[in-house]
N, C-alpha and C positions, 0 to 999 in steps of 0.2 A: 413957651418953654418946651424945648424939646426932651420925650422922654430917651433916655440909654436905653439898646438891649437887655441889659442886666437889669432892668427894673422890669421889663415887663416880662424876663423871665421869670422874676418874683410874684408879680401880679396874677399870671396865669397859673402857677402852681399855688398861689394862693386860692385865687374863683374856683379852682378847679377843685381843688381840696374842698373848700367849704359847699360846693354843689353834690361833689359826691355822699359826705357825709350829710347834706339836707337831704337828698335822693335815696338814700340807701341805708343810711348808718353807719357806713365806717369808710376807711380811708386806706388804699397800700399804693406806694407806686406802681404797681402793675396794671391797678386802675387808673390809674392817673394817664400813662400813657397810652390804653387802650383809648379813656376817653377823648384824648388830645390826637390820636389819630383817626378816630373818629369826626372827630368836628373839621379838621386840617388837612388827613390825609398824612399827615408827616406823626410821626410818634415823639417826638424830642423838636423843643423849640431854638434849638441853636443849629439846626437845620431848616427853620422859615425863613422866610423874605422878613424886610420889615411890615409891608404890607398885612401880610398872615399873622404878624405879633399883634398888629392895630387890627386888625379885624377880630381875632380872637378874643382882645380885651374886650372888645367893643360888644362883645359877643355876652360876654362874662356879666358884664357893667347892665347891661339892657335887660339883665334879668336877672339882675338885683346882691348875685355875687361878689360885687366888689364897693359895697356901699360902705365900707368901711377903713375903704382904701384911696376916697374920692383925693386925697390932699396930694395923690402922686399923681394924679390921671387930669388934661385938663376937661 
């Protein structure tokens, strides 16, 4: 199954969210997108390759961020 774009732009401001708030306590998009350029280099994911979206997840998933989201990721 191949994922869409728009799903794993869901996924990654999903990991991303729930990491921030297990790291810190809370949540704003401004964090969101320092974090996402941070890890990427790119601040906004409709700006990555596909690549950088699967790497990201993959990124997310491997530490434990998206265990709640397994039904979308294969």
């Amino acid at each position: 199954m191949e994922v869409q774009r728009h799903t794993y732009y869901r996924l990654i401001h999903h990991g991303i969210k729930s990491l921030l708030v297990d790291r810190i306590g809370h949540f704003t998009e401004l964090e969101y997108h320092e974090y996402l350029n941070g890890m990427t280099g790119k601040s906004s994911c409709f700006s990555m390759s596909d690549e950088e979206l699967q790497f990201t997840v993959d990124s997310l998933r491997s530490e434990g961020y998206l265990e709640d989201c397994k039904g979308y990721i294969a």
